[in-house]
C-alpha positions as CSV (number, residue, x, y, z in Angstrom):
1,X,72.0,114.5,144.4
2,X,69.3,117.2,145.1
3,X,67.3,118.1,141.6
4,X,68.0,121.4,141.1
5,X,65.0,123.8,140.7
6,X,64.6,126.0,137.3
7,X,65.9,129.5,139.4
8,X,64.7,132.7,138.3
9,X,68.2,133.9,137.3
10,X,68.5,131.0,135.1
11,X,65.6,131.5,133.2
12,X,66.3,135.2,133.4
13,X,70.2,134.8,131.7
14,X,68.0,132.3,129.2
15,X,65.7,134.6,128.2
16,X,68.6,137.6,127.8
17,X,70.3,134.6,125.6
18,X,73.6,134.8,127.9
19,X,73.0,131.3,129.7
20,X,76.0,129.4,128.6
21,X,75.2,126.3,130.7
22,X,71.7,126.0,129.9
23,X,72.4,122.3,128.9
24,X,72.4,121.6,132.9
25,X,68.9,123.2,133.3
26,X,66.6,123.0,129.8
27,X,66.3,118.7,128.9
28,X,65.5,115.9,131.5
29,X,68.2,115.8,134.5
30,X,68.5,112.9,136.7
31,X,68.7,113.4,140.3
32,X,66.3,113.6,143.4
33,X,63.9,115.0,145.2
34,X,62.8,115.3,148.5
35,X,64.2,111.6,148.9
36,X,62.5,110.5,145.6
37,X,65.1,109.7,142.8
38,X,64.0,110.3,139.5
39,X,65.0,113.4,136.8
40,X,63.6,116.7,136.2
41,X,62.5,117.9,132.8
42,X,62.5,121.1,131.4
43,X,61.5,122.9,128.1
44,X,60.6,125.8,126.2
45,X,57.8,126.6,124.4
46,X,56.2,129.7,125.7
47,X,53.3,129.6,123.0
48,X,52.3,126.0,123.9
49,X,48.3,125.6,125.8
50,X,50.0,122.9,127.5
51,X,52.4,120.4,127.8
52,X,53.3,117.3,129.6
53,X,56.2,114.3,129.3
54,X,55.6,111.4,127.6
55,X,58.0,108.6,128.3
56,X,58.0,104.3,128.2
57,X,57.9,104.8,132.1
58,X,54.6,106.0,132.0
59,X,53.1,103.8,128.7
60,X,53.2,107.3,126.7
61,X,50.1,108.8,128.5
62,X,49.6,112.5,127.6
63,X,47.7,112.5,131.1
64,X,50.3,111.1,133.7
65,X,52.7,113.9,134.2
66,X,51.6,117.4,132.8
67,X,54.6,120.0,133.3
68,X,53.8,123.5,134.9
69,X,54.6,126.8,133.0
70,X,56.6,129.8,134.4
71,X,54.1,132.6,132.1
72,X,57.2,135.4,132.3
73,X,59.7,132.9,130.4
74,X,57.5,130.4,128.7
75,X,59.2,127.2,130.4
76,X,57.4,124.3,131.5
77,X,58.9,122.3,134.1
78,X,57.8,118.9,135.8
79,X,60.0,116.5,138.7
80,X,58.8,112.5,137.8
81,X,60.4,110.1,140.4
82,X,61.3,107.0,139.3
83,X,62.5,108.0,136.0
84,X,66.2,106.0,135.6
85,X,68.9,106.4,133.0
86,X,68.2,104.9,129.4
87,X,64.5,105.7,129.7
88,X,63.2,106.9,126.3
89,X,61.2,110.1,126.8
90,X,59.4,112.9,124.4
91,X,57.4,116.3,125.1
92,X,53.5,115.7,124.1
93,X,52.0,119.2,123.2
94,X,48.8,121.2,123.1
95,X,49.1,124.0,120.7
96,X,47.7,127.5,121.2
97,X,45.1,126.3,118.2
98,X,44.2,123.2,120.7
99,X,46.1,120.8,117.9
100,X,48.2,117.8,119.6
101,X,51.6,116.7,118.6
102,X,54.2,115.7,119.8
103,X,58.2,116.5,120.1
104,X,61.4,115.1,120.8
105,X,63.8,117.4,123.1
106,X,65.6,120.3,121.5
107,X,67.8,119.7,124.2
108,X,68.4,115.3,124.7
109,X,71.6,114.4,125.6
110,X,70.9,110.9,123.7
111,X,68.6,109.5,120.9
112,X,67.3,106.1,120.4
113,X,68.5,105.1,117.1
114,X,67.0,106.2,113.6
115,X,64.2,105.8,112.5
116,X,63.2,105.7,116.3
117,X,63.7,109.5,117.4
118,X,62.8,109.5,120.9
119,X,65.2,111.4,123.4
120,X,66.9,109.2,126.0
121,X,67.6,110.4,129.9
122,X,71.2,110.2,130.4
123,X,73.5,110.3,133.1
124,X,76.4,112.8,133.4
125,X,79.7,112.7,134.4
126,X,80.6,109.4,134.6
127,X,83.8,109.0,131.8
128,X,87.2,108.9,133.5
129,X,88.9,111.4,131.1
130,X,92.7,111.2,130.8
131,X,93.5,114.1,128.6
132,X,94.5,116.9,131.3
133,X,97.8,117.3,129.8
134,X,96.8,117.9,126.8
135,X,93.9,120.4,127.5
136,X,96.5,121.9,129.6
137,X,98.8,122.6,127.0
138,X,95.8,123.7,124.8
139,X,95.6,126.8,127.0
140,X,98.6,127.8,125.5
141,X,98.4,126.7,122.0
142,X,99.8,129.8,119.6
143,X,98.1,127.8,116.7
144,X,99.2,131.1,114.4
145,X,102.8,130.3,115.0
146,X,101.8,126.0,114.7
147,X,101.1,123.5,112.0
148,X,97.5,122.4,111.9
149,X,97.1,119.6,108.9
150,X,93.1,118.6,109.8
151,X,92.6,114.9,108.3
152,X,88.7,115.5,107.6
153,X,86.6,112.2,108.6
154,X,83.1,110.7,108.1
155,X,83.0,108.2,110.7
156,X,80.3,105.7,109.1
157,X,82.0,105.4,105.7
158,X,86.2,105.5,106.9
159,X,86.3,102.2,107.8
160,X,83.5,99.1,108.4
161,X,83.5,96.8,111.0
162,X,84.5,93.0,108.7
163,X,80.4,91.8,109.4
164,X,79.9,95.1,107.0
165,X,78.4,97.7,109.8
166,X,79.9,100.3,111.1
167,X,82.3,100.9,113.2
168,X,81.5,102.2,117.2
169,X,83.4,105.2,118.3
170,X,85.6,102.9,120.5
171,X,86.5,100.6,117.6
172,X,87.0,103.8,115.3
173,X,89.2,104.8,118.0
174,X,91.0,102.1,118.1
175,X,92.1,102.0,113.9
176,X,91.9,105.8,113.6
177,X,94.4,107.3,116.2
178,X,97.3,104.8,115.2
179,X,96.6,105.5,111.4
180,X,96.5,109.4,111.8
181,X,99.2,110.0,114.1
182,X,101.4,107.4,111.7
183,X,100.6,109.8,108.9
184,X,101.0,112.9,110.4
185,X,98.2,114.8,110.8
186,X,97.6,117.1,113.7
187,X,93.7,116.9,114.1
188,X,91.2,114.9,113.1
189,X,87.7,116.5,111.9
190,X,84.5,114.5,112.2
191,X,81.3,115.5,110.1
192,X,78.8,116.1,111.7
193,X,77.6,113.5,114.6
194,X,75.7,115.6,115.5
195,X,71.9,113.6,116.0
196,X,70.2,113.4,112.2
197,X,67.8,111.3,111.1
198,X,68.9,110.9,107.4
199,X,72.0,109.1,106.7
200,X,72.0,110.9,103.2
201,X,72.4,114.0,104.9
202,X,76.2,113.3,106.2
203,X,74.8,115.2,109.8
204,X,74.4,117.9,108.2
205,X,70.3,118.3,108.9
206,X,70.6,118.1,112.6
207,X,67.8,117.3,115.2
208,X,69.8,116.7,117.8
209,X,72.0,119.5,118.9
210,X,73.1,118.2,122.0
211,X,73.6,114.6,121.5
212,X,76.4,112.8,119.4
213,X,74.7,110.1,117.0
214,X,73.8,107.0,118.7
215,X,74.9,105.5,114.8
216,X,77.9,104.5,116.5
217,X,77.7,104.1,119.9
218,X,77.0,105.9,123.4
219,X,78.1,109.9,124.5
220,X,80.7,107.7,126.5
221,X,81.8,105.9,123.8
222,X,82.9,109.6,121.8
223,X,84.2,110.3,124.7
224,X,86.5,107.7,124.5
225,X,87.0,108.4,120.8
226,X,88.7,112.2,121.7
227,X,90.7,111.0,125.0
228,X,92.1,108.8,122.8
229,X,93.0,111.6,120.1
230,X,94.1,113.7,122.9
231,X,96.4,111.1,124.8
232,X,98.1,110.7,121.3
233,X,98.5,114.5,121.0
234,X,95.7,114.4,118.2
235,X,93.0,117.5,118.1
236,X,89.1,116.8,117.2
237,X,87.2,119.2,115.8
238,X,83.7,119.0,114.9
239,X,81.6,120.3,111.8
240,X,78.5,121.9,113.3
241,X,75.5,123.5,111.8
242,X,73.8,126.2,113.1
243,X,72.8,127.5,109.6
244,X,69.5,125.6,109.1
245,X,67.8,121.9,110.1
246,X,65.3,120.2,108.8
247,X,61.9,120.6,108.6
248,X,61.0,116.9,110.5
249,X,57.9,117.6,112.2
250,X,59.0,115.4,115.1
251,X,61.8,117.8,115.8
252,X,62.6,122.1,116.1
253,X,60.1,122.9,113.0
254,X,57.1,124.6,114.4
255,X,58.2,123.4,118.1
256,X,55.5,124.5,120.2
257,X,52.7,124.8,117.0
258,X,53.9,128.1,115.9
259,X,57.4,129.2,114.2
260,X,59.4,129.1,116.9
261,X,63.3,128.4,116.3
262,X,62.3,129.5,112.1
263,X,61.2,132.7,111.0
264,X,57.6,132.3,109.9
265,X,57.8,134.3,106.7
266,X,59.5,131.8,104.2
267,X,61.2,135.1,102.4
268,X,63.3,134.3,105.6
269,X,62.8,131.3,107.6
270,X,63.3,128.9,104.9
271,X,66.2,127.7,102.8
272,X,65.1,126.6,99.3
273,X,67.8,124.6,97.9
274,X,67.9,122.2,100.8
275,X,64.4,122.2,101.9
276,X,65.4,123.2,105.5
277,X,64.7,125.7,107.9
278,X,66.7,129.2,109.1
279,X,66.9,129.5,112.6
280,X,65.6,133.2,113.8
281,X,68.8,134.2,115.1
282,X,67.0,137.9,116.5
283,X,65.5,135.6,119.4
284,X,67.3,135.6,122.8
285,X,66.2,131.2,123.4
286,X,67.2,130.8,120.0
287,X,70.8,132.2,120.0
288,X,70.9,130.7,123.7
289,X,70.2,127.2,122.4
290,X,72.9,127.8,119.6
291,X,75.8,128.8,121.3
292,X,74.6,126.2,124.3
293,X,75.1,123.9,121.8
294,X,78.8,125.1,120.8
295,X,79.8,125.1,124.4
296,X,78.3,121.8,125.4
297,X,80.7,120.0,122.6
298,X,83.6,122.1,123.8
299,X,82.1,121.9,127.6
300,X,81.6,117.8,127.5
301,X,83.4,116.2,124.9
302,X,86.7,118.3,125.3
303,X,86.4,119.3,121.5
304,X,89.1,121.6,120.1
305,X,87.5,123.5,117.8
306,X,84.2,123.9,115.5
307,X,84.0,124.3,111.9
308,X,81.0,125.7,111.5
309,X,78.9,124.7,108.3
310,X,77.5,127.4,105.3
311,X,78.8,130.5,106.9
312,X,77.6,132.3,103.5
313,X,74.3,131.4,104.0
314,X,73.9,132.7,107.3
315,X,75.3,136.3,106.6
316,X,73.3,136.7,103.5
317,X,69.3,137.6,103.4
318,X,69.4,136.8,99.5
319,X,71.4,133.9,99.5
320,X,70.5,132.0,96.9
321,X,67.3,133.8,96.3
322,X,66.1,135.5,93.3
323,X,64.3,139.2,93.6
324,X,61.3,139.5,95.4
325,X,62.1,136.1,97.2
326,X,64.1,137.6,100.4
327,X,63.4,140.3,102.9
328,X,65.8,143.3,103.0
329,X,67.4,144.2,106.4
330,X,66.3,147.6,108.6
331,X,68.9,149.6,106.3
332,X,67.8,147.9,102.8
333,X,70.8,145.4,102.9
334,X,71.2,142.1,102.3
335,X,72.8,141.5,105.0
336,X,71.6,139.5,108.0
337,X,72.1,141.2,110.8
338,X,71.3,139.2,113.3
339,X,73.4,136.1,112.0
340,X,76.6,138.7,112.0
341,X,75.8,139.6,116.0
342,X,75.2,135.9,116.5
343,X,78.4,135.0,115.1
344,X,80.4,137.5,116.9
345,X,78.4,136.2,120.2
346,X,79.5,132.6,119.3
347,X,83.2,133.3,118.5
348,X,83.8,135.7,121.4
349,X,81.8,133.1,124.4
350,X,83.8,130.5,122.8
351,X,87.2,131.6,122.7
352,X,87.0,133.4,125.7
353,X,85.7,130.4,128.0
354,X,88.4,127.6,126.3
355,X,91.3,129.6,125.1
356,X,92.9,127.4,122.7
357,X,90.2,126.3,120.7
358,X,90.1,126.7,117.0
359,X,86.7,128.2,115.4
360,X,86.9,127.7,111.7
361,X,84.2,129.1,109.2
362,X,83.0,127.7,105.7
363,X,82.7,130.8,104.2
364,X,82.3,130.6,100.5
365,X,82.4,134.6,99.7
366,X,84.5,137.7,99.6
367,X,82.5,138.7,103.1
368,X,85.7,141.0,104.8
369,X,87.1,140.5,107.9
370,X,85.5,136.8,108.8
371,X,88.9,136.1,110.6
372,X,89.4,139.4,112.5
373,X,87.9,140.4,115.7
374,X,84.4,141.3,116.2
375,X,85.7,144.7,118.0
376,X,87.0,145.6,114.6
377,X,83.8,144.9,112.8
378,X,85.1,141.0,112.2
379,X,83.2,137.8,112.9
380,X,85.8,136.6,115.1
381,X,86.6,133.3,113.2
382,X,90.4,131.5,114.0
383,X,90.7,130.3,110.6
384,X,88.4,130.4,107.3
385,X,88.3,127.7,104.2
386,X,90.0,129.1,101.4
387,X,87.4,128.3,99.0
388,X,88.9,130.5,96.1
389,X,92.5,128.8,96.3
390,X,90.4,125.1,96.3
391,X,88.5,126.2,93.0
392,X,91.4,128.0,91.2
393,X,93.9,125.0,92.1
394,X,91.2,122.1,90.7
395,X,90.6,123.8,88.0
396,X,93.8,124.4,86.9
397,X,95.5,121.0,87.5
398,X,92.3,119.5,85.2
399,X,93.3,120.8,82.3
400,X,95.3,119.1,79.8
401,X,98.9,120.6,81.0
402,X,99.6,121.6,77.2
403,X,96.7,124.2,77.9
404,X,98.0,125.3,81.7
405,X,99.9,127.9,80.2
406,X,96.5,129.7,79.4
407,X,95.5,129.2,83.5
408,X,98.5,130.0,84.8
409,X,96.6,133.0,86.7
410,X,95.0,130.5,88.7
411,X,97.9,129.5,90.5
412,X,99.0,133.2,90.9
413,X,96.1,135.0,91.8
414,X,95.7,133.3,95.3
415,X,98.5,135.5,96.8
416,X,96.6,138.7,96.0
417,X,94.2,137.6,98.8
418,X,96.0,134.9,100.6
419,X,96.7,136.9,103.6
420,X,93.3,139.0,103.8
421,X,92.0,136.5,106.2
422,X,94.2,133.5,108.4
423,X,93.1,130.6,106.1
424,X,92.7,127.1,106.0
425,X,93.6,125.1,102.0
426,X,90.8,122.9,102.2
427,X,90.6,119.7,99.6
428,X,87.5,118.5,101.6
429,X,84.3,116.1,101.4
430,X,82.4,118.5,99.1
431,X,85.0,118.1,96.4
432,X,84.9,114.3,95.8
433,X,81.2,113.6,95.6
434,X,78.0,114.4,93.1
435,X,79.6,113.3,90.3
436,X,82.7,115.6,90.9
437,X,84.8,112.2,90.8
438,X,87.7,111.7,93.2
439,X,90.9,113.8,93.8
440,X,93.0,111.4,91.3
441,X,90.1,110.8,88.9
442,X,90.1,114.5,88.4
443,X,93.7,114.4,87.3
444,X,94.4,114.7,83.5
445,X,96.3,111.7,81.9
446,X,97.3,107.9,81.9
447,X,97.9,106.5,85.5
448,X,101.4,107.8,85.8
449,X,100.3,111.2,85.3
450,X,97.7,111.3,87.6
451,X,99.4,110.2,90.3
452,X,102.1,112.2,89.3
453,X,99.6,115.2,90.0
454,X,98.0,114.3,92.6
455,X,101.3,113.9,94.7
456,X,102.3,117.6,92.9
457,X,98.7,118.9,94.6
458,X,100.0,117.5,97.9
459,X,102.8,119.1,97.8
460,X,101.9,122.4,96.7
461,X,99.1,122.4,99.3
462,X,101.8,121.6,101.9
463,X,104.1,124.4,100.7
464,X,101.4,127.0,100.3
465,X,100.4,129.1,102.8
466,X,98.1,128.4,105.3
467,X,96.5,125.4,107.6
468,X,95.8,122.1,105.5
469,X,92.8,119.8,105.5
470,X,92.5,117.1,103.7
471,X,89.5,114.7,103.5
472,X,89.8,110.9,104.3
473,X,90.7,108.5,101.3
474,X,92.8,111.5,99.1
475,X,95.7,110.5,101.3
476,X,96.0,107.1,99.5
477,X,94.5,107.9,95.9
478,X,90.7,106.6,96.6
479,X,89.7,106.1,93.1
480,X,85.7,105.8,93.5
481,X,83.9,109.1,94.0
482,X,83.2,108.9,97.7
483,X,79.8,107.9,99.2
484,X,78.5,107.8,102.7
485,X,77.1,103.7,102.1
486,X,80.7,102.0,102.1
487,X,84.0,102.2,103.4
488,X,87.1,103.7,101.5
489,X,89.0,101.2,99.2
490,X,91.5,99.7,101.8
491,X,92.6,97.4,99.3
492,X,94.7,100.3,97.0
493,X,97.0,100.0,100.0
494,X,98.3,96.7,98.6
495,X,99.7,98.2,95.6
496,X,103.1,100.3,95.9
497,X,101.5,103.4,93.9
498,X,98.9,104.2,96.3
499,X,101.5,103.5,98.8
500,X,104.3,105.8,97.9
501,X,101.1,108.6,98.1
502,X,100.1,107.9,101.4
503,X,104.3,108.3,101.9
504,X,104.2,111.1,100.5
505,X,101.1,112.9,102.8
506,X,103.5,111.1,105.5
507,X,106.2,112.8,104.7
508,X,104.9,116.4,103.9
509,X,103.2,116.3,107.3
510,X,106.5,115.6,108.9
511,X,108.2,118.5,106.8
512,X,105.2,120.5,107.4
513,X,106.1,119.9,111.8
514,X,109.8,119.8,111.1
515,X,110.9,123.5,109.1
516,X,109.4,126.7,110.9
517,X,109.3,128.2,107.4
518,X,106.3,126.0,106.5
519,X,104.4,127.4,109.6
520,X,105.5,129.9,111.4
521,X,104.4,132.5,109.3
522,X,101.7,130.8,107.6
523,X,98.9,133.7,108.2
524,X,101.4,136.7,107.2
525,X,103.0,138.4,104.1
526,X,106.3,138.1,105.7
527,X,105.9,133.8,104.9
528,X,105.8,134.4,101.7
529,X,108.0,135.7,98.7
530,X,107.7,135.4,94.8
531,X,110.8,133.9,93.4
532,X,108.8,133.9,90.1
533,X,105.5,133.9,88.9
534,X,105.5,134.4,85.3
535,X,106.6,131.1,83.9
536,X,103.5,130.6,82.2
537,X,104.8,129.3,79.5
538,X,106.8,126.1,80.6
539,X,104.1,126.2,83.6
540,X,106.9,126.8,86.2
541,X,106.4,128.6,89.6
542,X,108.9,128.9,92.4
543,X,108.4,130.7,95.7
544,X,110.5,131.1,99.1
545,X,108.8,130.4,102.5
546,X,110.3,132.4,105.4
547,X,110.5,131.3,109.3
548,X,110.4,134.9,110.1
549,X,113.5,134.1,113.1
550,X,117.6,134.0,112.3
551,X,117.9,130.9,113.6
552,X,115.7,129.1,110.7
553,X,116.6,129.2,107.3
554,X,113.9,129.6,104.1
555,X,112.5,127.3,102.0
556,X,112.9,127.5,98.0
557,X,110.0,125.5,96.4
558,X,109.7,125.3,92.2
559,X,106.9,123.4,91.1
560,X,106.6,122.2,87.4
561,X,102.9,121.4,86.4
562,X,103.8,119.8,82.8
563,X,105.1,116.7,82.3
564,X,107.9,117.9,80.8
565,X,111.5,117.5,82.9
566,X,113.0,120.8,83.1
567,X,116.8,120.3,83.0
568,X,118.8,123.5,84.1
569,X,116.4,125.3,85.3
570,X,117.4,128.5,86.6
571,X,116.4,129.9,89.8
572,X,117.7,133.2,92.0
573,X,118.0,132.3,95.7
574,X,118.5,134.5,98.5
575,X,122.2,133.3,99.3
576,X,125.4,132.0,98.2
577,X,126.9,128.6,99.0
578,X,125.2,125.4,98.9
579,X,121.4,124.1,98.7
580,X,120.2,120.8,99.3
581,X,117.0,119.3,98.0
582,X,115.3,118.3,101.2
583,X,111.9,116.9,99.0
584,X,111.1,115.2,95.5
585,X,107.1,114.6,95.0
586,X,109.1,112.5,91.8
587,X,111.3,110.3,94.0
588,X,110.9,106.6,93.6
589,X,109.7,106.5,97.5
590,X,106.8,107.8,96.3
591,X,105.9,106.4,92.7
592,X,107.6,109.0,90.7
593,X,110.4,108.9,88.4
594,X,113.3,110.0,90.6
595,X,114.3,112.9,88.5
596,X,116.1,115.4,91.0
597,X,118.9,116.9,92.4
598,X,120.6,114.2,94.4
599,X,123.6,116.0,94.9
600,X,124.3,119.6,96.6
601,X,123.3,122.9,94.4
602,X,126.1,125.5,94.0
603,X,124.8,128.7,94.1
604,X,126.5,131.1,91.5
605,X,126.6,134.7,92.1
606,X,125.3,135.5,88.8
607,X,121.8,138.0,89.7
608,X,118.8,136.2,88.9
609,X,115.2,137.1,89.2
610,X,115.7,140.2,91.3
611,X,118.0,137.6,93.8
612,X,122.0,138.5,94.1
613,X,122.7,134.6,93.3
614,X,121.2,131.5,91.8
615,X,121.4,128.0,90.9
616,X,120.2,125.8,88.4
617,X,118.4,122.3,88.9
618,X,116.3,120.1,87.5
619,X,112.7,120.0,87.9
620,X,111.0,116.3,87.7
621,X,107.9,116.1,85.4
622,X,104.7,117.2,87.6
623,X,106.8,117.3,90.3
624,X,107.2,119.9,93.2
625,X,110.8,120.0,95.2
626,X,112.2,121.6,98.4
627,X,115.6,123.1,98.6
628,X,116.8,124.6,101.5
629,X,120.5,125.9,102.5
630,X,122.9,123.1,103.3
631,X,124.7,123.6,106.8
């Protein structure tokens, strides 16, 4: 095909920041011209003296092919025939200072692998995809109204291949999809793949935002990874970062020899706990390469959704800063205004152009709004972590259950809030590493009783309000404190405990599908109803879960965080006649007790707890049940 020129309307809707293809005209494109096949390549750097392509086709010679500069835009552009797919290229540059160095491209499609960092000229549009149904039916997807249960994956440390590497995205494929869609999970959400040169860093200091992580395999072979997902009705979203990268001097830092994608006052430009670099989000390119980024993942690789990394640092100028170490905004705030319009920008071009895509924000803060539209003064976000109901929750089921009584606010306050914003209950990477110890490890007790817990945290987190993620190895009880050098510790599965708790995550998923009341009304007041709260003392809680429609029936949930069995346990219920318990975190299946209510609950009409009937039941020893009305 013809090798299209740089046109002035593209550079013109680049230098507005509104080009949302820019991916097909900034980076090295194969095609041909005048007769002469080869690729055209294309990047910004407006205060560069000059610039040229270096590649292994032409023995890395500054002097072989210089690029020419449109002035108005600050693009340099050059056609090299001969150029063929797989060739390794970078961007050799003469600063304004007359100091040479040289960059990879902010825009490859491909990267050699690390340590190597040069960019690699791909070709496009060659992968057969076969998910059109599903992408189809993503058009339409009232996620609100839907259960999304996000199973949250590091692809280098899920599984290794049996010679002790890792796996390719087509063998991860392969083990992945059968294992997630046998335990339930609707999506699947891979850290970041996003090209990064440290493996420490989990993806999440990326110099490559345009090319998936040649770690594991080619762009094809991710491809492959989410047709799969797709074909087996599974979504993929990805964790991306435009917050900060690092300062690697083979990469965005000082791009063109001055501060280019950064601000240049540190006060601003530069993040001091992680040593990284704030992207100026006030400049056109810069919020142009950004959301080009977003799109191209959603564009390309038929991604779902973004969760999108440190939201908190982004909105605040003093994150994390002392006084006198951070700039105030034009109005004397703190807050960054530029990051807010950014965000709006991203959520808005994203949504709008694949309806049906989920945008969820880490966003650590009370910041208001994060999940309402941007016309309203919101960010635009689908869905936001619930960090306060992860914090409150942990803390509460590691203490000694004789002194939960004291905590008990921790389980309560949650509600207060819980429908502020359209959350997501996240028990995630974060928690399960530095020394925080694993989900089970954090559990108070002998074995019994931390498995005991961890199936009650399950099933609370299934029951609560809200979308669920969970991150890879909790489904099972992965004892070791996760780390991104080896694979989770398949081996549990051969003992029945750690079985019965990846049942359990099984089985809540399917109840979690199966009963409207667990989704329907997940994001809304209406869901939700206090049977009672104030058991503090025998550490009790019990709540209803509504469908919102006549033709579903609520959900009665009573959770008991002591060990203690509580035998008649009284409850008020909504009706008369009879309830059926339609879960038991305790049953045997599982790795409990089996202390329940095997057979049908009568309710009385004796008032209870503000309810015109109840029943009594028993309550198994940290253990969490279902009732629901028997037909």
């Amino acid at each position: 095909m013809e090798s299209p020129a740089l046109s002035e309307f593209d550079l013109h809707l680049f230098a507005e920041g509104r080009h949302w293809h820019i991916y097909n005209v900034l980076g090295a494109h194969l095609g041909n011209q005048r007769g002469i096949e080869g690729a055209r390549f294309a990047v910004w750097a407006p205060n560069a003296q000059a610039v040229s392509v270096i590649g292994d086709f032409n023995d890395w010679d500054s002097g072989r092919h210089p690029m020419a500069v449109n002035k108005d835009y600050g693009v340099w552009s050059v056609f090299i025939g001969g150029v063929k797919p797989g060739d390794l290229y970078k961007f050799a540059i003469t600063t304004r200072n007359g100091h040479d160095i040289t960059k990879t491209d902010p825009y490859g499609q491909a990267f050699e692998h690390r340590p190597s960092n040069a960019a690699v000229v791909t070709e496009r549009g060659q992968y057969a995809w076969g998910d059109g149904d599903w992408l189809e039916c993503r058009n339409r997807f009232d996620w609100q109204r839907s259960p999304i249960s996000v199973y949250e994956v590091h692809p280098g440390s899920w599984r290794h291949h049996g010679s002790g590497r890792w796996l390719t995205y087509r063998e991860l494929a392969d083990q992945l999809v059968p294992y997630v869609l046998e335990t339930g999970f609707t999506h699947i959400e891979l850290l970041p793949i996003t090209e990064h040169p440290l493996d420490e860093s989990w993806g999440y200091q990326t110099t490559g935002y345009y090319a998936p992580t040649s770690r594991y395999g080619s762009p094809d072979d991710l491809r492959y990874l989410v047709d799969l997902c797709h074909q087996n009705n599974i979504g993929v979203i990805l964790d991306w970062v435009p917050g900060h990268f690092p300062d690697d001097d083979f990469a965005l830092a000082e791009f063109d020899g001055t501060a280019l994608y950064e601000h240049e006052d540190p006060r601003r430009g530069r993040h001091q706990d992680w040593g990284t670099l704030i992207y100026n989000y006030g400049r056109h390119e810069v919020r142009n390469f950004l959301i080009g980024s977003a799109l191209f993942w959603l564009d390309t690789f038929h991604m779902d959704g973004l969760r999108v990394d440190a939201v908190a640092s982004m909105l605040y100028l003093n994150y994390s800063r002392n006084e006198g170490e951070w700039l105030p905004n034009e109005h004397g705030g703190h807050e960054n205004l530029d990051a807010i319009r950014f965000l709006q920008d991203l959520n808005r071009v994203c949504q709008s152009r694949f309806p049906g895509v989920l945008m969820m924000a880490e966003e650590s803060t009370s910041w208001p709004r994060v999940t309402r539209p941007p016309e309203i003064g919101g960010l635009g976000f689908n869905l936001k972590w619930n960090m306060g109901w992860m914090h409150d929750t942990l803390h509460y089921l590691q203490q000694d259950p004789v002194y939960r009584q004291y905590h008990h606010d921790k389980l309560t306050f949650g509600l207060l809030y819980a429908f502020s914003e359209n959350f997501v209950l996240p028990l995630s990477h974060d928690e399960v590493v530095h020394g925080k110890s694993s989900l089970i490890q954090k559990m108070p007790g002998d074995d019994w009783q931390q498995r005991a817990s961890l199936r009650l945290l399950f099933s609370y987190m299934f029951s609560y309000p809200g979308a669920k993620l969970l991150f890879m190895g909790g489904e099972f009880g992965q004892r070791q404190e996760w780390s991104e050098r080896r694979e989770l510790d398949w081996y549990l599965l051969q003992y029945p405990e750690h079985q019965g708790l990846r049942k359990l995550v099984q089985d809540l998923n399917g109840l979690y599908r199966r009963y409207p009341a667990l989704h329907r009304k997940s994001f809304t007041g209406e869901g939700f109803e206090w049977i009672d709260c104030h058991d503090s003392t025998q550490s009790v809680i019990s709540f209803l879960r509504n469908p919102g429609t006549p033709e579903h029936g609520p959900l009665v949930i009573v959770a008991n965080f002591t060990p203690i069995p509580r035998h008649h346990y009284r409850i008020g219920v909504p009706t008369g006649g009879n309830w059926q318990e339609i879960f038991n975190s305790d049953s045997t299946w599982y790795g409990g007790s089996n202390l329940g209510n095997p057979l049908l609950l009568q309710a009385e009409p004796t008032p209870w707890m503000a309810r015109p009937c109840s029943v009594e039941l028993t309550v198994p020893p940290l253990g969490l049940v279902m009732l629901r009305p028997a037909t």
